[in-house]
N, CA and C atoms as an extended XYZ file, in Angstrom:
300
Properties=species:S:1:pos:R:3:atomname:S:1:resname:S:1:resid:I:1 pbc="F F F"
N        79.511        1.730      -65.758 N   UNK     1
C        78.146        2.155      -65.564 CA  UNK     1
C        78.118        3.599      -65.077 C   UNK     1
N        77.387        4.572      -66.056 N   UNK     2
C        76.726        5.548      -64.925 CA  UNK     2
C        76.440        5.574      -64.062 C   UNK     2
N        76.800        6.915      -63.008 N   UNK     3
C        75.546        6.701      -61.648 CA  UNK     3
C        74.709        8.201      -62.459 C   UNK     3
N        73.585        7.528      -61.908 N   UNK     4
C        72.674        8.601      -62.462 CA  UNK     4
C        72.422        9.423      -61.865 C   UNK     4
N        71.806       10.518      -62.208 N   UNK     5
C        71.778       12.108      -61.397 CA  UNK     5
C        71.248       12.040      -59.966 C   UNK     5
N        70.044       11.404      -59.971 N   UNK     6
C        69.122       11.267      -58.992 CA  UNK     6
C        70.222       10.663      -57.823 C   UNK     6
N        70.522        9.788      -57.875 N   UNK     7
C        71.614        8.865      -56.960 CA  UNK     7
C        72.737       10.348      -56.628 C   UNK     7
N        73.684       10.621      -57.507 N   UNK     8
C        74.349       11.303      -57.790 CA  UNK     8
C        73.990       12.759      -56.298 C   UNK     8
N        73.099       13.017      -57.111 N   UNK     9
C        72.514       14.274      -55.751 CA  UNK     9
C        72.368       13.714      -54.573 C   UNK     9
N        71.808       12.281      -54.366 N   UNK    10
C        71.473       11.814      -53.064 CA  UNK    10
C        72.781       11.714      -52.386 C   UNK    10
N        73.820       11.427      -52.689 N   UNK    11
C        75.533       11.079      -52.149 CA  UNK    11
C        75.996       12.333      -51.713 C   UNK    11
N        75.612       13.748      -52.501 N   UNK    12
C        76.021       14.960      -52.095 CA  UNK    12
C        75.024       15.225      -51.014 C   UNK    12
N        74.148       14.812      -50.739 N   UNK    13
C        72.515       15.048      -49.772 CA  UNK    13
C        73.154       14.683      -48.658 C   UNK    13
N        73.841       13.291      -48.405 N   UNK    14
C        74.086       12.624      -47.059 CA  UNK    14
C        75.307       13.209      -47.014 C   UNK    14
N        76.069       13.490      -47.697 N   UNK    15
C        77.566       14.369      -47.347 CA  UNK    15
C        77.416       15.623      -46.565 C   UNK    15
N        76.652       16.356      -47.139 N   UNK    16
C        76.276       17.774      -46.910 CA  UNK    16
C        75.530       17.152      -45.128 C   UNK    16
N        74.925       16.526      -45.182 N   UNK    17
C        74.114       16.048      -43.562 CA  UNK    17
C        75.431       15.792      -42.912 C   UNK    17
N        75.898       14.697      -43.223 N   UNK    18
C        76.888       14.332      -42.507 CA  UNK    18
C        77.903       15.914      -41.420 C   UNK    18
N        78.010       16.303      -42.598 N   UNK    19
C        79.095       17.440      -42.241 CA  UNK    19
C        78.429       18.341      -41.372 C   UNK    19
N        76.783       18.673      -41.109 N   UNK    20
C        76.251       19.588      -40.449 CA  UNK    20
C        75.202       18.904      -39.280 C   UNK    20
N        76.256       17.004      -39.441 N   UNK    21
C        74.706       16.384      -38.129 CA  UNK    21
C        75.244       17.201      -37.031 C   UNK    21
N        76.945       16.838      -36.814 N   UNK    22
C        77.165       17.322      -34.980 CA  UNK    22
C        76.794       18.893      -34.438 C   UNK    22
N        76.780       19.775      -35.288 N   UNK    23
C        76.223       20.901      -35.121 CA  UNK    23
C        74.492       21.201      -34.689 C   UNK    23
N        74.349       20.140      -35.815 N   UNK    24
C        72.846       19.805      -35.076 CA  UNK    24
C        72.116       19.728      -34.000 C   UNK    24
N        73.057       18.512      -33.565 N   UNK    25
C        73.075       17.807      -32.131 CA  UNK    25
C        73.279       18.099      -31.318 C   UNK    25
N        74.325       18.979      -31.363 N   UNK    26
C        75.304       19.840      -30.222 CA  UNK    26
C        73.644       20.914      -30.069 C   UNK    26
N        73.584       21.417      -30.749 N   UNK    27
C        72.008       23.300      -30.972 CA  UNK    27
C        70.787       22.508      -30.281 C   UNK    27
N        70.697       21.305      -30.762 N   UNK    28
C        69.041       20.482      -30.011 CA  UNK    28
C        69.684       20.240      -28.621 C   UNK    28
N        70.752       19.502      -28.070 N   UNK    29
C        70.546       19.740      -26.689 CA  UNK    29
C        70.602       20.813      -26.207 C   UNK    29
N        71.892       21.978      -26.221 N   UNK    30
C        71.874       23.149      -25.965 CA  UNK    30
C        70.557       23.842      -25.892 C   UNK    30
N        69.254       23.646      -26.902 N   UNK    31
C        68.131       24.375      -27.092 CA  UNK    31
C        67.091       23.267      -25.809 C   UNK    31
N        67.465       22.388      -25.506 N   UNK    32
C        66.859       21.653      -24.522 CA  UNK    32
C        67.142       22.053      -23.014 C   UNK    32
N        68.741       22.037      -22.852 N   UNK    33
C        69.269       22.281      -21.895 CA  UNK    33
C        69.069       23.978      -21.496 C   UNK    33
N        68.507       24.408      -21.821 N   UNK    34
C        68.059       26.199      -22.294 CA  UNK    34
C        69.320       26.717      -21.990 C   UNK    34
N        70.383       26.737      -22.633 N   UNK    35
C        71.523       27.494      -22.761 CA  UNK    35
C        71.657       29.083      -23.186 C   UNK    35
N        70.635       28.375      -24.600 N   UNK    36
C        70.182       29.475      -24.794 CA  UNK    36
C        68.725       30.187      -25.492 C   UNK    36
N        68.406       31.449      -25.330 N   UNK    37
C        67.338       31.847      -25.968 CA  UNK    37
C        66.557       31.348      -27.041 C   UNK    37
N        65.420       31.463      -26.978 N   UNK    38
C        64.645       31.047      -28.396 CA  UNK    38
C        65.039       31.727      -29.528 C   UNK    38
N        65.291       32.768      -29.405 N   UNK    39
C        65.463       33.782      -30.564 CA  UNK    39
C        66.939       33.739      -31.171 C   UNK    39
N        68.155       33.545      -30.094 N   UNK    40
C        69.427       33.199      -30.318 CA  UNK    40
C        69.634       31.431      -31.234 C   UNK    40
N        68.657       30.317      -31.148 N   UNK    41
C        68.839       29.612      -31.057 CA  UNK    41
C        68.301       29.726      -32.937 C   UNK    41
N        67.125       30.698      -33.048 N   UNK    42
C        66.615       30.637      -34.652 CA  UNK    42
C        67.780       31.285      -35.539 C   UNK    42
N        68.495       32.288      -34.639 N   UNK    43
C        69.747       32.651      -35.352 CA  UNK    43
C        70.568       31.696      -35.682 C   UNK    43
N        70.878       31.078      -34.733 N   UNK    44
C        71.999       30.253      -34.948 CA  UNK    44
C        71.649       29.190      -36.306 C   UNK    44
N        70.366       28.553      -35.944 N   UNK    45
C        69.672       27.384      -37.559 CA  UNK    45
C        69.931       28.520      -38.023 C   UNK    45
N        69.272       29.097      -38.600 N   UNK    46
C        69.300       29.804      -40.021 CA  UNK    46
C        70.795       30.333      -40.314 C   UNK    46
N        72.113       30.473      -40.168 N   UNK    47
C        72.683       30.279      -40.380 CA  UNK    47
C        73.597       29.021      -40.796 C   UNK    47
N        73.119       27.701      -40.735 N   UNK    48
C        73.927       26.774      -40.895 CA  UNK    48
C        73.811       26.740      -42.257 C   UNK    48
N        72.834       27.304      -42.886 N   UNK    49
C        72.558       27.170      -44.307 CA  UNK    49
C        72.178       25.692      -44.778 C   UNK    49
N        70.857       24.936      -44.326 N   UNK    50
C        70.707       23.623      -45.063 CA  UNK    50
C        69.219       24.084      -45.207 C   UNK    50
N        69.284       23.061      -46.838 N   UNK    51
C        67.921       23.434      -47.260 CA  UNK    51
C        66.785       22.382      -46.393 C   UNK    51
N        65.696       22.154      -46.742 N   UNK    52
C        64.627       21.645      -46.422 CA  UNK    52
C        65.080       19.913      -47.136 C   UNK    52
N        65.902       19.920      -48.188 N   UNK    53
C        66.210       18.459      -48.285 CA  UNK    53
C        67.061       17.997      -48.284 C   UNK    53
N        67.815       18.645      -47.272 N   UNK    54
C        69.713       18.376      -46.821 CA  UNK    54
C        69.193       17.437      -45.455 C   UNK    54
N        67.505       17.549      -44.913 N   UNK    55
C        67.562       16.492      -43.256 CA  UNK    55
C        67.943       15.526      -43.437 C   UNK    55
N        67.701       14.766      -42.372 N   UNK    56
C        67.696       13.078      -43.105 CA  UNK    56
C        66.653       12.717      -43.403 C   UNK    56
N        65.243       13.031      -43.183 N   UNK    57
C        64.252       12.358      -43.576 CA  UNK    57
C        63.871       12.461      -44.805 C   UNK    57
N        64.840       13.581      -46.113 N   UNK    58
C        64.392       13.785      -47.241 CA  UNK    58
C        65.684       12.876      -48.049 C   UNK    58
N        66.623       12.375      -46.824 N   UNK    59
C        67.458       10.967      -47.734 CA  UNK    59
C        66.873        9.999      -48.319 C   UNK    59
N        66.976        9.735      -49.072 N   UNK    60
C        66.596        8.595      -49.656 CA  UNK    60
C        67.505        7.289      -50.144 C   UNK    60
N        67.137        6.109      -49.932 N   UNK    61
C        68.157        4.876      -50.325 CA  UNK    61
C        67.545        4.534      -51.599 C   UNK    61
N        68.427        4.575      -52.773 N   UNK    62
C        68.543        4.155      -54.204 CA  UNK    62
C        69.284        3.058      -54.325 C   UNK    62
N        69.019        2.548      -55.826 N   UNK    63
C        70.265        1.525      -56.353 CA  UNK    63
C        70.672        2.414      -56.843 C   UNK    63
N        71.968        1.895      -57.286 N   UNK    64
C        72.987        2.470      -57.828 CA  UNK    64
C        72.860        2.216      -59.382 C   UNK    64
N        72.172        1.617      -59.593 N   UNK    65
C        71.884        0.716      -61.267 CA  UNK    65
C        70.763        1.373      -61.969 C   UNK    65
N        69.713        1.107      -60.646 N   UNK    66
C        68.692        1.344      -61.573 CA  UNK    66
C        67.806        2.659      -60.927 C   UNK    66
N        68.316        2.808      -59.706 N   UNK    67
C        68.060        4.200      -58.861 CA  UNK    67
C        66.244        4.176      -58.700 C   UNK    67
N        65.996        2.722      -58.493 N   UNK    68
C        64.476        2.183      -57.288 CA  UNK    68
C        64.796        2.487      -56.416 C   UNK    68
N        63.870        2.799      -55.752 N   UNK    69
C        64.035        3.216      -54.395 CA  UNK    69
C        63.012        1.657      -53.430 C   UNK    69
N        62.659        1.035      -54.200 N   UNK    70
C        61.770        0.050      -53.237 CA  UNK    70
C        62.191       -1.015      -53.612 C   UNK    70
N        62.943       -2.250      -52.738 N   UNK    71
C        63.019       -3.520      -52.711 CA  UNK    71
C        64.760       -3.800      -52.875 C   UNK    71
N        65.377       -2.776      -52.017 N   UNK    72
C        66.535       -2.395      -51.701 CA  UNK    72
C        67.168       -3.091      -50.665 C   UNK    72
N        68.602       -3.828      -51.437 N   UNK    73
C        68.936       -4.719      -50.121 CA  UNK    73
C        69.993       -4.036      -49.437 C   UNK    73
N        70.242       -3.800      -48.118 N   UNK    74
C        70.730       -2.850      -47.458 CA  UNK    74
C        72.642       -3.569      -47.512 C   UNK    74
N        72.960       -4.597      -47.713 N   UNK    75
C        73.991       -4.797      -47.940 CA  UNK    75
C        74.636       -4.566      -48.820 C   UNK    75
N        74.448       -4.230      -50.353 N   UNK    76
C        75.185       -3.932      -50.962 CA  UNK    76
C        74.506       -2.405      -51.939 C   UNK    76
N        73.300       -2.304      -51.268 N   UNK    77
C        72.400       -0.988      -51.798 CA  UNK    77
C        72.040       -1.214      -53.630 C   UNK    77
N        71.749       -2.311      -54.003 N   UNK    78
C        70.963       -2.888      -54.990 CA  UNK    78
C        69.813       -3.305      -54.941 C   UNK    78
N        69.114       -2.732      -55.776 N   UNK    79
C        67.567       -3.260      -56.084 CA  UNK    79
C        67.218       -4.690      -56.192 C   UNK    79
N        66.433       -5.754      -55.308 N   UNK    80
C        66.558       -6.707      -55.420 CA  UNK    80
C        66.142       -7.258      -56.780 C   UNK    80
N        65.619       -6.723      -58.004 N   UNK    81
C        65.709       -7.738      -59.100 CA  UNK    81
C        67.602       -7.643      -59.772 C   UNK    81
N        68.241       -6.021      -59.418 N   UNK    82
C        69.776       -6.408      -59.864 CA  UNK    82
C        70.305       -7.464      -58.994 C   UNK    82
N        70.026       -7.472      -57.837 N   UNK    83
C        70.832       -8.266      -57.552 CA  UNK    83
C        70.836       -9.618      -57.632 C   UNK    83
N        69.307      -10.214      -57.810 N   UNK    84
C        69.119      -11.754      -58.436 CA  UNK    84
C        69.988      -11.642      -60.035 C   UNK    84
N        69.813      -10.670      -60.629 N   UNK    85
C        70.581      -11.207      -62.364 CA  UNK    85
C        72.089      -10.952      -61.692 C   UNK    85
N        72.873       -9.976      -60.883 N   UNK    86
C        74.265      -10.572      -60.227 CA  UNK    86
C        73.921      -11.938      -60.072 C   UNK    86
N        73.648      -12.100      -58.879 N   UNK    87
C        74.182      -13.825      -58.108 CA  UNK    87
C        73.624      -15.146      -59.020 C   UNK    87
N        72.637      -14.653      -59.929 N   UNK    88
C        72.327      -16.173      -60.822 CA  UNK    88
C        73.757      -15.736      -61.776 C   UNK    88
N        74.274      -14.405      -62.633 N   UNK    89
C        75.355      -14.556      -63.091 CA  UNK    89
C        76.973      -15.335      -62.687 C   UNK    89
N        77.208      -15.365      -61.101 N   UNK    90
C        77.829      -15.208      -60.407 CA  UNK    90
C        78.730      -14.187      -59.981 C   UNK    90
N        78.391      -12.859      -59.915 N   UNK    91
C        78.831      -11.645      -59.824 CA  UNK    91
C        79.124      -11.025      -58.731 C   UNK    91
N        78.313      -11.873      -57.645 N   UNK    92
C        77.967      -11.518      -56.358 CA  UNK    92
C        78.296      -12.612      -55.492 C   UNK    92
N        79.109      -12.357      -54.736 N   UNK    93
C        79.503      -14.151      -54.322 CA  UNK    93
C        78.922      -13.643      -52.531 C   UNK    93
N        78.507      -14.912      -52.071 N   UNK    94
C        78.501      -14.456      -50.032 CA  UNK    94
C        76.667      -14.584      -50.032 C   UNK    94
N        76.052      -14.931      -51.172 N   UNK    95
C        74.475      -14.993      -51.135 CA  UNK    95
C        73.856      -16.037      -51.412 C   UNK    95
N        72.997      -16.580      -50.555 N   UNK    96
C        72.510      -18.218      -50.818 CA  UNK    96
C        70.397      -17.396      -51.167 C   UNK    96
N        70.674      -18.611      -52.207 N   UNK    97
C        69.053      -18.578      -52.761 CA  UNK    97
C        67.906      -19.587      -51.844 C   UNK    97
N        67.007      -18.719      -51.283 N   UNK    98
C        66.099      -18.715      -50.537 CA  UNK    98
C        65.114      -19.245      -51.073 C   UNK    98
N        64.563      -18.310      -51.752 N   UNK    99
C        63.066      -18.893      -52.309 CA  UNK    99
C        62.557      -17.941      -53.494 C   UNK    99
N        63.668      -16.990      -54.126 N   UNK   100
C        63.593      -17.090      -55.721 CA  UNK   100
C        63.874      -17.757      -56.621 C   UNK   100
């Protein structure tokens, strides 16, 4: 199976976060703890170089199949209609049927 573009970019999205959260974290307390200046502190962001959809709030959770973004089961990151045609196939083993 393809992963499709959309997905594809989102994996480089949370990589790219990943690699620039502790820097983050470390600049927001420092900018709390007033370490340092307001003006030192806009220097410092604007150098880390992340765009406007590298935050986390512009992550987004996809399938991997069909790259929905709504009705996403957080265990195996499939759209819940793939994952009913897995487990009625038996593809997916560890899942008991509820009330589809």
């Amino acid at each position: 199976m393809k992963i499709k573009t959309v997905v594809l970019f989102d994996i480089l999205r949370r990589c790219h976060y990943k690699n620039q959260e502790s820097k983050l974290k470390v600049l927001k307390i420092m900018g709390r703890l007033r370490f340092f200046s307001f003006y030192n502190l806009i220097n410092i962001f604007s150098k880390l170089k992340m765009n406007n959809k590298d935050f986390f709030c512009a992550i987004n959770n996809k399938c991997f199949i069909t790259s929905r973004s709504k009705g996403l089961n957080k265990r195996v990151k499939i759209s819940r209609i793939k994952l009913k045609e897995f487990v009625n196939n038996g593809l997916l083993i560890g899942f008991s049927k509820y009330s589809w």
